[in-house]
N, C-alpha and C positions, 0 to 999 in steps of 0.2 A: 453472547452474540459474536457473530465473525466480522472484523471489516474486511475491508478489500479494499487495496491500492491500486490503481495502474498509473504506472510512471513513466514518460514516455521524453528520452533524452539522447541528443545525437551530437555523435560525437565530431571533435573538433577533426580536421583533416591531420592525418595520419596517425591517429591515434586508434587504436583498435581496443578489444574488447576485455583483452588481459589487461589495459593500462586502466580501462576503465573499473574492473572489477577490485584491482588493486589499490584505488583511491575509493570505492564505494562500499566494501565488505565491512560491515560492522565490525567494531571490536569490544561491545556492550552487548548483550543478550535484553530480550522485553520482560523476560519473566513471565512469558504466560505463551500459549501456542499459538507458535509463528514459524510460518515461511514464503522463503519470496522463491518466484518464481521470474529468472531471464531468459529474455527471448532477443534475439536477431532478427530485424523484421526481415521476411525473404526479401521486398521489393525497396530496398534502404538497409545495405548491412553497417549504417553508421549509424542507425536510429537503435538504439536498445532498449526495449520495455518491461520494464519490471514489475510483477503482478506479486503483490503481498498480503496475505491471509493474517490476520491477527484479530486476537482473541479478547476481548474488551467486557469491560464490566458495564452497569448500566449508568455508574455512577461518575457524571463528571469528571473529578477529577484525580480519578484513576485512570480513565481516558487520554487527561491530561499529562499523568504520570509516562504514558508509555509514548506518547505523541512528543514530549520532552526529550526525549531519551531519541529520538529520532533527529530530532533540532539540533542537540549538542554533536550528534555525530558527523552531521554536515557540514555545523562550525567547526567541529574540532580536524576534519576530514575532507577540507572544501574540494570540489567536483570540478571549477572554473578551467585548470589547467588541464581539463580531457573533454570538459563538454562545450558545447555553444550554451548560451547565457537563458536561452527560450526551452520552460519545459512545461511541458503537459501535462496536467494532473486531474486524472479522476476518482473519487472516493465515495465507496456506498458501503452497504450491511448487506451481507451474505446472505439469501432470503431461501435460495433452493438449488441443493444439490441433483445433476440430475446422472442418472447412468444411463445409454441408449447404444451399450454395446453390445444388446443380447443380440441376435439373430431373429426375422420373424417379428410378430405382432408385438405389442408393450403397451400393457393397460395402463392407462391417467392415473396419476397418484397427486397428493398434497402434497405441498410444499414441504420437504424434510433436511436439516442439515446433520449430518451425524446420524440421520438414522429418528431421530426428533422430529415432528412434526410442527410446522413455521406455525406461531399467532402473526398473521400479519399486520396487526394491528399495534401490538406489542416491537415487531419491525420499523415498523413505522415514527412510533413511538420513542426506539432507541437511537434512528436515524435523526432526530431532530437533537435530540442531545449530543452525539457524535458531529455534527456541522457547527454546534456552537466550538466544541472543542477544536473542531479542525481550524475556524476561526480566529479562537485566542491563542493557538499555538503557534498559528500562522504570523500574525500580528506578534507576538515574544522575538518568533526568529526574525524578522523583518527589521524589529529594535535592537536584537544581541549585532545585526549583518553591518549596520551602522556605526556601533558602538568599537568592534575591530578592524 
């Protein structure tokens, strides 16, 4: 299954997008397929949103494993000194890719990621166990942000 991040953080007065990218660039890889995706929003060029794909097992705390790996880099990499303190966050499971860049008509298809077609049940399914995770990670980073 795919998640999907969108992160949405603005940035402190006079800080721009290079200061920001330069305090936010991983320096850990997830070990599984991933990318983010930044954006400028046209109507707030201090707002920045970053849209991350990753590639998740269905198992806990392997979930856990890469959701970790996220935590330690915040810690290790804090954002305070480029952004304002309020961020936006929303996270789901990938359910369906679409393409609508033919030209002309475009028959209805199911749901497909990669070419795979969605159970969305089985989505569903893996969305409840990803929110527990988002949950205890959430909760870990909130006691590690404490602890330093």
């Amino acid at each position: 299954m795919m998640s999907v991040a969108i992160v949405k953080r603005r940035l402190k007065e006079g800080k721009t997008y290079d200061d920001f990218r330069k305090a936010w660039y991983h320096t850990k890889g997830f070990g599984t397929k991933n990318k983010m995706y930044s954006l400028i929003n046209a109507f707030d060029e201090r707002e920045i949103i970053v849209i991350g794909f990753t590639e998740i097992s269905e198992d806990q705390e392997e979930i856990l494993k890469g959701l970790r790996i996220d935590v330690k880099e915040r810690l290790d990499n804090p954002l305070d000194d480029v952004i304002e303190p309020e961020i936006d966050r929303d996270f789901g499971i990938l359910i369906s890719e679409d393409d609508f860049s033919a030209e002309g008509p475009i028959e209805y298809k199911n749901p497909t990621v990669d070419g795979i077609e969605c159970d969305v049940e089985e989505v569903v399914n893996g969305l409840r166990e990803f929110k527990q995770s988002l949950k205890q990670a959430s909760a870990e980073r909130d006691a590690a942000r404490k602890t330093n």
